[in-house]
mmCIF file of the N, C-alpha and C atoms, coordinates in Angstrom:
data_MODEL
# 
_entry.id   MODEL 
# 
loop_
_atom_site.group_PDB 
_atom_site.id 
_atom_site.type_symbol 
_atom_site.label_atom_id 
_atom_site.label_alt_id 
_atom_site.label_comp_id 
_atom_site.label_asym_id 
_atom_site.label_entity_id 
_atom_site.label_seq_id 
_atom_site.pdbx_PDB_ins_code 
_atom_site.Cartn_x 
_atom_site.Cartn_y 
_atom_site.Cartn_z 
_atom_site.occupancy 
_atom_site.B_iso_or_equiv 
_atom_site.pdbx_formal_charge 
_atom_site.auth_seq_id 
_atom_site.auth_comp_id 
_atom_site.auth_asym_id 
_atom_site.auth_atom_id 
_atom_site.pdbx_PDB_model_num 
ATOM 1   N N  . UNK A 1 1  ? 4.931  130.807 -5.514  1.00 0.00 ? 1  UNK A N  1 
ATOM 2   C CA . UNK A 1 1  ? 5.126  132.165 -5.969  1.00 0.00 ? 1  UNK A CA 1 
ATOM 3   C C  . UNK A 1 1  ? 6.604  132.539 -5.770  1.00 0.00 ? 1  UNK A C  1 
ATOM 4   N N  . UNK A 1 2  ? 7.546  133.050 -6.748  1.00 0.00 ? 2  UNK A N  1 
ATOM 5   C CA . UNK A 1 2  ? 8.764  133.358 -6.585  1.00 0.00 ? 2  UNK A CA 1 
ATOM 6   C C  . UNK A 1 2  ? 8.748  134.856 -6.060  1.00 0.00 ? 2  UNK A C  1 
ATOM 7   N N  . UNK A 1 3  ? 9.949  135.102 -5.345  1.00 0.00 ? 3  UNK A N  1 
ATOM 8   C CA . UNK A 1 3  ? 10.156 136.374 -4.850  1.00 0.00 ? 3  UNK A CA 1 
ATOM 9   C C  . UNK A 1 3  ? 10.216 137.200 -5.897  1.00 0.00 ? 3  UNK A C  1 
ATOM 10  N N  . UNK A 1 4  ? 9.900  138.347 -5.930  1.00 0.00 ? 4  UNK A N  1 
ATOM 11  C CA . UNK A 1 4  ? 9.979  139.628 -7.053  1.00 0.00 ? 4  UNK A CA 1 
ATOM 12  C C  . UNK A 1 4  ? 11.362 140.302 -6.235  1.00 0.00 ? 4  UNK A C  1 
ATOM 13  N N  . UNK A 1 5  ? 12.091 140.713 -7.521  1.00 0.00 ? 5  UNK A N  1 
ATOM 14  C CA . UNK A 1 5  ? 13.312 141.551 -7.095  1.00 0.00 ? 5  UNK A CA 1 
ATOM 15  C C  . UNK A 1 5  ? 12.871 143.267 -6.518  1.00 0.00 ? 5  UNK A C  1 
ATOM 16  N N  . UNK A 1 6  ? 11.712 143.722 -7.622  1.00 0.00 ? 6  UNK A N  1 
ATOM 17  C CA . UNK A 1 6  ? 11.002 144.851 -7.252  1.00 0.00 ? 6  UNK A CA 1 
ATOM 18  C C  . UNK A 1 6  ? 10.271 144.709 -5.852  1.00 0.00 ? 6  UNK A C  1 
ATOM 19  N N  . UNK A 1 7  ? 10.637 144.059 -4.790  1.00 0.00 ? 7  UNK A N  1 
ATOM 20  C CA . UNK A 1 7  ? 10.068 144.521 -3.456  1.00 0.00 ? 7  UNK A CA 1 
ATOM 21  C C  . UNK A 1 7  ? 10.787 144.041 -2.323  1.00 0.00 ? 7  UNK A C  1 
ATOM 22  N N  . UNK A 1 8  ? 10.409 144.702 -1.421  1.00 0.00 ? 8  UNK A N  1 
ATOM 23  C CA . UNK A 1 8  ? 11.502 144.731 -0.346  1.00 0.00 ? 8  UNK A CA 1 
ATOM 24  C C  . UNK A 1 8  ? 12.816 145.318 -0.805  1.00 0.00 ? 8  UNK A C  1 
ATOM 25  N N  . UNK A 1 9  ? 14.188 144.421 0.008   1.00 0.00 ? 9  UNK A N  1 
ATOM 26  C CA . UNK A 1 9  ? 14.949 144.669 -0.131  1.00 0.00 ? 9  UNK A CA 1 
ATOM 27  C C  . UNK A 1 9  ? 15.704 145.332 -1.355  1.00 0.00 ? 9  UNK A C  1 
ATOM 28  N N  . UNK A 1 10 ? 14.826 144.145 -2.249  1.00 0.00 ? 10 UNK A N  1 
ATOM 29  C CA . UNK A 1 10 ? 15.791 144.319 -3.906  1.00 0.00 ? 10 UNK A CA 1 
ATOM 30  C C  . UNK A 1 10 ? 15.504 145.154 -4.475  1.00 0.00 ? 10 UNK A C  1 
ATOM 31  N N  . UNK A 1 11 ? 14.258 146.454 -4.358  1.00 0.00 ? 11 UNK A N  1 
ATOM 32  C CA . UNK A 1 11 ? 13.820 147.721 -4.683  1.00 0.00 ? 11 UNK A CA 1 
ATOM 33  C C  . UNK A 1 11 ? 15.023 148.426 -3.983  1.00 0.00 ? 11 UNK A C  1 
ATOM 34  N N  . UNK A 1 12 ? 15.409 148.537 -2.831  1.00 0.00 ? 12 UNK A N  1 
ATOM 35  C CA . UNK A 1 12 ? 16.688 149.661 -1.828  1.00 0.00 ? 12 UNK A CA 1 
ATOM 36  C C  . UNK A 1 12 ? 17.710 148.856 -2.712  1.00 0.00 ? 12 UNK A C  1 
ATOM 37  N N  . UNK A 1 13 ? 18.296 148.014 -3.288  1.00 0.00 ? 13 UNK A N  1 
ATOM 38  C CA . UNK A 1 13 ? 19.469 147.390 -4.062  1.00 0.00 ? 13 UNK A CA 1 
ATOM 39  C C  . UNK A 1 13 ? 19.542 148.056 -5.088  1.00 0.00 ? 13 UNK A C  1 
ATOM 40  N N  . UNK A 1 14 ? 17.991 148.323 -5.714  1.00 0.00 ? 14 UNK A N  1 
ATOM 41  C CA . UNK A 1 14 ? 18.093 148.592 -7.218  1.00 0.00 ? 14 UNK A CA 1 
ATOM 42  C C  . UNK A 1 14 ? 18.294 150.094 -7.326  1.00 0.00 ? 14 UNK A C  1 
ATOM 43  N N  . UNK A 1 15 ? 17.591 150.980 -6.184  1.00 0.00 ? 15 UNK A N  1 
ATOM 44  C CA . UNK A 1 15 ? 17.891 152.077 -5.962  1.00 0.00 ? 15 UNK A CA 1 
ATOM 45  C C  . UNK A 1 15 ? 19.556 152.753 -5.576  1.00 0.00 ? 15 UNK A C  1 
ATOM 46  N N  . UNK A 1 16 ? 20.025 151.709 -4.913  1.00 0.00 ? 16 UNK A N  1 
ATOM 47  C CA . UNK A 1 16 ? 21.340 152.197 -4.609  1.00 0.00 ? 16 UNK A CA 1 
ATOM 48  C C  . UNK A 1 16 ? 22.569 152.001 -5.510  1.00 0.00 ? 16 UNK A C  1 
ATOM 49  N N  . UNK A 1 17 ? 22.415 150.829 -6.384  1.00 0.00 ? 17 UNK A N  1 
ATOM 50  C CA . UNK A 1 17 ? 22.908 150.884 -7.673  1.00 0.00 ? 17 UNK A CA 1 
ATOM 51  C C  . UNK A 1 17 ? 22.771 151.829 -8.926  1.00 0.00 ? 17 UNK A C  1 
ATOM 52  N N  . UNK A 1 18 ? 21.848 152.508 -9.009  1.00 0.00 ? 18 UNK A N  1 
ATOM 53  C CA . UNK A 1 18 ? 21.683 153.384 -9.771  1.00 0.00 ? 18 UNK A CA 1 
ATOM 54  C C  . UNK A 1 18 ? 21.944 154.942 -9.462  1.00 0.00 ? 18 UNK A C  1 
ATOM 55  N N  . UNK A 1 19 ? 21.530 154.729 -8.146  1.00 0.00 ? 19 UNK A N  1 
ATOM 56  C CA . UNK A 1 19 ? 22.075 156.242 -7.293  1.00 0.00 ? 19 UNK A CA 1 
ATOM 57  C C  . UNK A 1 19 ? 23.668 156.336 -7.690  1.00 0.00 ? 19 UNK A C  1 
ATOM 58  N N  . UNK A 1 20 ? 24.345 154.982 -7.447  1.00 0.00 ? 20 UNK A N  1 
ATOM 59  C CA . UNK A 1 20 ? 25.661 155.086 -7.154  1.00 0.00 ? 20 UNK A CA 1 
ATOM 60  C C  . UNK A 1 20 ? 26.289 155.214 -8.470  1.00 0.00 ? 20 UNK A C  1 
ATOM 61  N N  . UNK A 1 21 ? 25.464 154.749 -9.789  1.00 0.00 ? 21 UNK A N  1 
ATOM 62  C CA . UNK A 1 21 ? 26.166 154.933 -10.878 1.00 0.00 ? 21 UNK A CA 1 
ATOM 63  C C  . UNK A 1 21 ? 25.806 155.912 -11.861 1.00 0.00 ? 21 UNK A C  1 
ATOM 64  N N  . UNK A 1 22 ? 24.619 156.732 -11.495 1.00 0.00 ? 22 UNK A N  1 
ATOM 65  C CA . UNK A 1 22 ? 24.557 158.269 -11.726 1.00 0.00 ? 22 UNK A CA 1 
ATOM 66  C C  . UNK A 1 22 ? 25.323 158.975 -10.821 1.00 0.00 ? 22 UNK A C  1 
ATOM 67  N N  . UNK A 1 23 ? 26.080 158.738 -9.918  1.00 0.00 ? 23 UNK A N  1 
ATOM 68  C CA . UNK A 1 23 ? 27.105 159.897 -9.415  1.00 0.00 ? 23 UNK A CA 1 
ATOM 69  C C  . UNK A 1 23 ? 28.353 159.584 -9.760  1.00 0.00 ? 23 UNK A C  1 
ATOM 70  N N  . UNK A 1 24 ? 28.851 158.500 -9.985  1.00 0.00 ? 24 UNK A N  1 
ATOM 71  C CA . UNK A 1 24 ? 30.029 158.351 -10.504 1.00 0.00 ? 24 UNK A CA 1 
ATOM 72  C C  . UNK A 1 24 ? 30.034 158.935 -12.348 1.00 0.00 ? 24 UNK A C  1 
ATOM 73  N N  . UNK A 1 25 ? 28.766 159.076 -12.789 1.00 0.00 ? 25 UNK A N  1 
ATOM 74  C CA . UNK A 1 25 ? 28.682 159.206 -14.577 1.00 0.00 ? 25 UNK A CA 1 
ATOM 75  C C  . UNK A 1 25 ? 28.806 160.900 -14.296 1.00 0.00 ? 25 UNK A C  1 
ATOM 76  N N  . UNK A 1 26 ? 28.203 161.572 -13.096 1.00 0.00 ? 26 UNK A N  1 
ATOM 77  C CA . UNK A 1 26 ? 27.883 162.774 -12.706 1.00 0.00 ? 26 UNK A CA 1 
ATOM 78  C C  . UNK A 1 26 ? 29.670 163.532 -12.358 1.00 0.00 ? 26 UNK A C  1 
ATOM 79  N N  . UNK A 1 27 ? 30.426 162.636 -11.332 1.00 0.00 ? 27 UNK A N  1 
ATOM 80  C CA . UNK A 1 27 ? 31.738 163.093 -10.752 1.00 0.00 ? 27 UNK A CA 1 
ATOM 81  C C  . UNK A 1 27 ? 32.015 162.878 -12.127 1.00 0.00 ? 27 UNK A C  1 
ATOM 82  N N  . UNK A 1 28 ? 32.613 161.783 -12.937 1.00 0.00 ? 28 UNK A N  1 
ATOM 83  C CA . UNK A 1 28 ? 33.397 161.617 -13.801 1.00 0.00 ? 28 UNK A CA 1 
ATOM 84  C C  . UNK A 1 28 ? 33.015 163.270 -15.328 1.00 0.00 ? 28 UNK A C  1 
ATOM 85  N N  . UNK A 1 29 ? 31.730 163.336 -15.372 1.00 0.00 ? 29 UNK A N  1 
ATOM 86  C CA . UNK A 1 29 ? 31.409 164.403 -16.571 1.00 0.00 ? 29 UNK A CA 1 
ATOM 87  C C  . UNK A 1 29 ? 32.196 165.332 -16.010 1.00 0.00 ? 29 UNK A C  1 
ATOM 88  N N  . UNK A 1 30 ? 31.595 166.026 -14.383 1.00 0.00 ? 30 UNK A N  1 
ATOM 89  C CA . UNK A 1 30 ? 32.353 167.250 -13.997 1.00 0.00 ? 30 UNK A CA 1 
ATOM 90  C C  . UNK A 1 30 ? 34.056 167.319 -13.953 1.00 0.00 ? 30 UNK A C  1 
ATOM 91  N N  . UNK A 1 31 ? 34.762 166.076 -13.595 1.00 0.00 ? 31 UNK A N  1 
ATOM 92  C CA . UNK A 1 31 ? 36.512 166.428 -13.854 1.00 0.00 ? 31 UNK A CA 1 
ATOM 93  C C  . UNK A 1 31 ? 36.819 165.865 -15.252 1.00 0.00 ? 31 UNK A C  1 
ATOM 94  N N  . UNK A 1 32 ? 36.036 165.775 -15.785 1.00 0.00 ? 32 UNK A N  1 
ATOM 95  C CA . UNK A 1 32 ? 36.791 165.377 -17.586 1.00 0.00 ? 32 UNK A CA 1 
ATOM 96  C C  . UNK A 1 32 ? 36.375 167.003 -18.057 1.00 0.00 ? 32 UNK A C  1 
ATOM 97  N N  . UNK A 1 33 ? 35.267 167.641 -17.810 1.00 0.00 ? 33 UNK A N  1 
ATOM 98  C CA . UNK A 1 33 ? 35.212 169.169 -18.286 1.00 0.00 ? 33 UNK A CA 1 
ATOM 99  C C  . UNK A 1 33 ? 36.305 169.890 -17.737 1.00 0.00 ? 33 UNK A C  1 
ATOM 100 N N  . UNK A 1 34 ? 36.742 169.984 -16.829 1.00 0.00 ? 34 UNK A N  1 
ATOM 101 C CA . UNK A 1 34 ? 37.408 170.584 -15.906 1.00 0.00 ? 34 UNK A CA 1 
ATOM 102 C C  . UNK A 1 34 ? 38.624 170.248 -16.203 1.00 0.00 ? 34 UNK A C  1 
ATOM 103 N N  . UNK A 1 35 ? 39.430 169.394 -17.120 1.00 0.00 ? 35 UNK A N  1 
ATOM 104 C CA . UNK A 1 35 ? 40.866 168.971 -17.157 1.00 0.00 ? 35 UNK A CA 1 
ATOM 105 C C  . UNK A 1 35 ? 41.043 169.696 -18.400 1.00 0.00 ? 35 UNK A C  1 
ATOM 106 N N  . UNK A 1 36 ? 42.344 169.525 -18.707 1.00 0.00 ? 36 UNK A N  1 
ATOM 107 C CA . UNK A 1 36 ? 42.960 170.542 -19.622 1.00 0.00 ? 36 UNK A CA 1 
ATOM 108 C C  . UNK A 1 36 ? 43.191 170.101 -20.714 1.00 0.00 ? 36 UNK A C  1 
ATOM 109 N N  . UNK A 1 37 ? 42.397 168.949 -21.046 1.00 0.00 ? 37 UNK A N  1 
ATOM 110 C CA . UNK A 1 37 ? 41.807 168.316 -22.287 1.00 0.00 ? 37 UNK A CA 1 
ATOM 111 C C  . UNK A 1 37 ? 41.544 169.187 -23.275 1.00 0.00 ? 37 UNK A C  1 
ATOM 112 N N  . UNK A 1 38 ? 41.885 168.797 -24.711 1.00 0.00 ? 38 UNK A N  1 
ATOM 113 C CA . UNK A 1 38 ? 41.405 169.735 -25.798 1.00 0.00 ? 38 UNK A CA 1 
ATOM 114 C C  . UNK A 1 38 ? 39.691 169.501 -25.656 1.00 0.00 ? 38 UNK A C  1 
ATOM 115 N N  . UNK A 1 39 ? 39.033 170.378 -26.606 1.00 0.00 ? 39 UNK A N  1 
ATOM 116 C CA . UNK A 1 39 ? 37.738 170.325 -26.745 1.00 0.00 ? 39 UNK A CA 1 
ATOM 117 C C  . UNK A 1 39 ? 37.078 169.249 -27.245 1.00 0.00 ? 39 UNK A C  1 
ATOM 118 N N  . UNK A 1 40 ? 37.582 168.653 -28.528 1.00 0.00 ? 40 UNK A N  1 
ATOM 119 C CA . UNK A 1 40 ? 37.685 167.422 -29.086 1.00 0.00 ? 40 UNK A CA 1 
ATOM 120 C C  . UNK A 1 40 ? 37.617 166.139 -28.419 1.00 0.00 ? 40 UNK A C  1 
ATOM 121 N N  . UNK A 1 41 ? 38.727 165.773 -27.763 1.00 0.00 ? 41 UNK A N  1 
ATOM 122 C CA . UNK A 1 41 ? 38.697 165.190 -26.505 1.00 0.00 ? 41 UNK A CA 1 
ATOM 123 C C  . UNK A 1 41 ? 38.192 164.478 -25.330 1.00 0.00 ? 41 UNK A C  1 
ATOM 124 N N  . UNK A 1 42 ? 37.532 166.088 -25.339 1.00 0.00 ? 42 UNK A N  1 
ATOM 125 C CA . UNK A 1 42 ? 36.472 166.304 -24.120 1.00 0.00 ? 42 UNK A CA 1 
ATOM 126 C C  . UNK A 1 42 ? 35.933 165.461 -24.238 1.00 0.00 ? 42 UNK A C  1 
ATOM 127 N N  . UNK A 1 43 ? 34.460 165.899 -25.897 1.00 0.00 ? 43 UNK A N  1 
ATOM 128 C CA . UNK A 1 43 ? 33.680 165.557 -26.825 1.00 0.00 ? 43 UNK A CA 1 
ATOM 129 C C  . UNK A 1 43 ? 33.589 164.057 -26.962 1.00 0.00 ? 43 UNK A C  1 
ATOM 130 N N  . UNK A 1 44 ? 34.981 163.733 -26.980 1.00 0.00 ? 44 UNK A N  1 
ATOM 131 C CA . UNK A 1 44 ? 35.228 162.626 -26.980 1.00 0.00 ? 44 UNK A CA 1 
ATOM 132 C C  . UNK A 1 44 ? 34.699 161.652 -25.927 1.00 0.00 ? 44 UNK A C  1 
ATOM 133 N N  . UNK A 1 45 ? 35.196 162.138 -25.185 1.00 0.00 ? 45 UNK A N  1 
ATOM 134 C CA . UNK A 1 45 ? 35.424 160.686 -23.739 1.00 0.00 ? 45 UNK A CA 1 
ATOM 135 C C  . UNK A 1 45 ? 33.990 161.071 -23.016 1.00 0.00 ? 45 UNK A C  1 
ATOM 136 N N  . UNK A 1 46 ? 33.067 162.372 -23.140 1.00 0.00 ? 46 UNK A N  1 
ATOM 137 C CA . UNK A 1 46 ? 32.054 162.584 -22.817 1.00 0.00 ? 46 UNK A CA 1 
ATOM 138 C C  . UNK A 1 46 ? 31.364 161.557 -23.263 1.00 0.00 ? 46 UNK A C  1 
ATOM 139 N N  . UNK A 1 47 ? 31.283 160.954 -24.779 1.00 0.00 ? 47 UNK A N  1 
ATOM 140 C CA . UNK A 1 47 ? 30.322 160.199 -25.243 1.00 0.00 ? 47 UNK A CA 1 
ATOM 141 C C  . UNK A 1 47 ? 30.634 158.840 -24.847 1.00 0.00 ? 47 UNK A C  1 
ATOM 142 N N  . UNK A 1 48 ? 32.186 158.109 -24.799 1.00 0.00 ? 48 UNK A N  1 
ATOM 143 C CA . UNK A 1 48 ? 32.329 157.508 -23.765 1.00 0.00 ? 48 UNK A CA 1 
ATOM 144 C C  . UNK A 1 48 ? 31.685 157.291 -22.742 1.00 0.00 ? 48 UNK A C  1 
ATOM 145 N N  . UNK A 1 49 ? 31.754 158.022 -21.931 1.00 0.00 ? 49 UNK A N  1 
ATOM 146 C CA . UNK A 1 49 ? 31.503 157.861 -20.736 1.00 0.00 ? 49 UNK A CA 1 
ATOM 147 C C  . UNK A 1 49 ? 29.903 157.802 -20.366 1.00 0.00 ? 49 UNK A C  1 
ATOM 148 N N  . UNK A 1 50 ? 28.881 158.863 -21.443 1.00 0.00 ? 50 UNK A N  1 
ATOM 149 C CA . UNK A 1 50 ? 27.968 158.565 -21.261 1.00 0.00 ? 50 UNK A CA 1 
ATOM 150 C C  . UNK A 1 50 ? 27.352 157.184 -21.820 1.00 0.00 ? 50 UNK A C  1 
ATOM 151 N N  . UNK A 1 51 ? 27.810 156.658 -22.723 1.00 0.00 ? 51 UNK A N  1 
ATOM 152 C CA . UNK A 1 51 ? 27.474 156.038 -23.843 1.00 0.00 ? 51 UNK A CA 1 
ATOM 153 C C  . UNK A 1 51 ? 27.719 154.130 -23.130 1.00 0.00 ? 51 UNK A C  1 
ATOM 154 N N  . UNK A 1 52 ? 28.925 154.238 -22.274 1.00 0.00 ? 52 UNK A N  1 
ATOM 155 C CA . UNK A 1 52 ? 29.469 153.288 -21.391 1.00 0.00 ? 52 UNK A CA 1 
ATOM 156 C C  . UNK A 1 52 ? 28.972 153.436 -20.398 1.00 0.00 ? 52 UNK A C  1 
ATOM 157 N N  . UNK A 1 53 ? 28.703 153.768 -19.604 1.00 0.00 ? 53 UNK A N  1 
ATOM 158 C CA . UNK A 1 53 ? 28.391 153.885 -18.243 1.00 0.00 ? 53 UNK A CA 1 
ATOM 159 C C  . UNK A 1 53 ? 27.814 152.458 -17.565 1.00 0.00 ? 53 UNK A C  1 
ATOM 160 N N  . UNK A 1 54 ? 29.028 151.802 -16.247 1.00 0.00 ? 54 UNK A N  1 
ATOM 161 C CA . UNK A 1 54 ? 29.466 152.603 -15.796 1.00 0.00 ? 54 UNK A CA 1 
ATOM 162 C C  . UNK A 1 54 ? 30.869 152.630 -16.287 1.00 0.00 ? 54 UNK A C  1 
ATOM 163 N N  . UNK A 1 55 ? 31.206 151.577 -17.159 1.00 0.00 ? 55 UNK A N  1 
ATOM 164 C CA . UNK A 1 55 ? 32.828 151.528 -18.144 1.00 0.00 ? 55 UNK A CA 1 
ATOM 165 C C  . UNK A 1 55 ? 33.355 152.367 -18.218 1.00 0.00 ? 55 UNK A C  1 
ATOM 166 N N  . UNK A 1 56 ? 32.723 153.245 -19.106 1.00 0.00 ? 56 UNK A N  1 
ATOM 167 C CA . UNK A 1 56 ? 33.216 154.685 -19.282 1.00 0.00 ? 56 UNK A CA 1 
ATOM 168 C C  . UNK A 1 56 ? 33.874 155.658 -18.388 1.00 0.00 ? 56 UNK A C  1 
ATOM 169 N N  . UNK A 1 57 ? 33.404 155.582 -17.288 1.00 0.00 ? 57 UNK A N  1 
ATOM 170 C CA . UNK A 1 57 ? 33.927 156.635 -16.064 1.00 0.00 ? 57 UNK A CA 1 
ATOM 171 C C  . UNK A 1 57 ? 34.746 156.244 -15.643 1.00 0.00 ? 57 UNK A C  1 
ATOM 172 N N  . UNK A 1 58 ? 34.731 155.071 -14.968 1.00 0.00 ? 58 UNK A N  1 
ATOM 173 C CA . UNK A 1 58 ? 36.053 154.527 -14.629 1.00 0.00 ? 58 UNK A CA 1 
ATOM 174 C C  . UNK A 1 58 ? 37.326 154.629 -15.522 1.00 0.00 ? 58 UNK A C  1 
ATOM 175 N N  . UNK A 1 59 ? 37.226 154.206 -16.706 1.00 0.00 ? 59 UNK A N  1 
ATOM 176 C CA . UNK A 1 59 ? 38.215 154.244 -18.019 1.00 0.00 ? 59 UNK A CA 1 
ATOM 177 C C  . UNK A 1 59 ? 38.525 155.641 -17.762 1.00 0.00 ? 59 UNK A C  1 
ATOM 178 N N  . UNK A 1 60 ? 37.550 156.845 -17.929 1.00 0.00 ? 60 UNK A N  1 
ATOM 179 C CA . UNK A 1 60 ? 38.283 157.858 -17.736 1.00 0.00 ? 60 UNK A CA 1 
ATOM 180 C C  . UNK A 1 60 ? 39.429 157.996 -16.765 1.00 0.00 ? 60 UNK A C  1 
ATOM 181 N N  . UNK A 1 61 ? 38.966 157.444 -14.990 1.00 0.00 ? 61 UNK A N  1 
ATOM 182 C CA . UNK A 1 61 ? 39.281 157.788 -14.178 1.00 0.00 ? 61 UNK A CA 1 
ATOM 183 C C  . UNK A 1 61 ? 41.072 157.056 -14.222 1.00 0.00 ? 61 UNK A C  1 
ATOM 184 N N  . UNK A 1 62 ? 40.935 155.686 -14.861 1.00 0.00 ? 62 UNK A N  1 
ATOM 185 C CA . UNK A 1 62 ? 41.825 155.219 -14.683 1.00 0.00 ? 62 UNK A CA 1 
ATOM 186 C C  . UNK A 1 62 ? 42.947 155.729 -16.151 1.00 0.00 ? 62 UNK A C  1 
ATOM 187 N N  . UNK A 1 63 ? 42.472 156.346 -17.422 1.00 0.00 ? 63 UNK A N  1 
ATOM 188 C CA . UNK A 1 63 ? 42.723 155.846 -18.395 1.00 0.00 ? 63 UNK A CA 1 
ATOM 189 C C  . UNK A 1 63 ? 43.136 157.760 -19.247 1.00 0.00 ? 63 UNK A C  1 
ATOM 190 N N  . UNK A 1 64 ? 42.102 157.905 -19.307 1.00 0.00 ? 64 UNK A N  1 
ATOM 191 C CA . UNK A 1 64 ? 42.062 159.353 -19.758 1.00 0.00 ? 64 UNK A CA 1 
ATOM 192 C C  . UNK A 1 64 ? 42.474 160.253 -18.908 1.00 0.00 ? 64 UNK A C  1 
ATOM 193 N N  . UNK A 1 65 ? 42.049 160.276 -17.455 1.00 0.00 ? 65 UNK A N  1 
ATOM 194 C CA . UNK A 1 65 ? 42.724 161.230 -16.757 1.00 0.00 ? 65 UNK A CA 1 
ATOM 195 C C  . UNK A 1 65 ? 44.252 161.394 -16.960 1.00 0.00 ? 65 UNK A C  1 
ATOM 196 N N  . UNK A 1 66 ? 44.923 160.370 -16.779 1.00 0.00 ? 66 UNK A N  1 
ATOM 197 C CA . UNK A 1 66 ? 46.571 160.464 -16.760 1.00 0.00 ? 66 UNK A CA 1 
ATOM 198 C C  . UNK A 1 66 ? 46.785 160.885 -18.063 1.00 0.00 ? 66 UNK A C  1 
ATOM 199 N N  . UNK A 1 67 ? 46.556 160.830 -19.047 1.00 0.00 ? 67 UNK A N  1 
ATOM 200 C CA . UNK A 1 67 ? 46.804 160.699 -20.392 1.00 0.00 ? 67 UNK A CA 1 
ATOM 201 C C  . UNK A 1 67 ? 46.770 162.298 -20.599 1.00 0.00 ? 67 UNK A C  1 
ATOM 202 N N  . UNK A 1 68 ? 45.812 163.069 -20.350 1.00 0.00 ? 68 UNK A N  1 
ATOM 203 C CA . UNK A 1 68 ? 45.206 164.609 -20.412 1.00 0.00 ? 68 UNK A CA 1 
ATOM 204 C C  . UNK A 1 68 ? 45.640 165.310 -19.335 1.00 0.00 ? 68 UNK A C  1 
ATOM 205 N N  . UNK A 1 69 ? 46.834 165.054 -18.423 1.00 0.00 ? 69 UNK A N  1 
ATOM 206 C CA . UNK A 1 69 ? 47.182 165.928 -17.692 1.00 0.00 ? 69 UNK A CA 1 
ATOM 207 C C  . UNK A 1 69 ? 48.017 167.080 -18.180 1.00 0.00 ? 69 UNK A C  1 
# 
């Protein structure tokens, strides 16, 4: 019988990976609204970011942020 990833440990793995990359999709939505980005923009890198995830956020973080200051 092979180990299942769904138990034990690899259930708290799978949970903490997803925790961790709904808050980074979560931080990244709230400071791309919040920057002084046109609306367009926004619109833009929103779908990015949701659409990528977790690519997207990071790219913002590294990529769009500087760009939209």
């Amino acid at each position: 019988m092979s180990p299942s990833i769904y138990s034990g440990s690899g259930l708290y793995f799978l949970a903490l990976v997803l925790l961790l990359s709904v808050s980074v999709l979560v931080w990244a939505l709230v400071d791309l609204w919040k920057s002084k980005a046109e609306q367009n923009t926004k619109l833009l890198w929103t779908l990015l970011v949701v659409m990528v995830n977790p690519i997207g956020a990071i790219l913002w973080f590294t990529v769009g942020k500087k760009a939209n200051k």
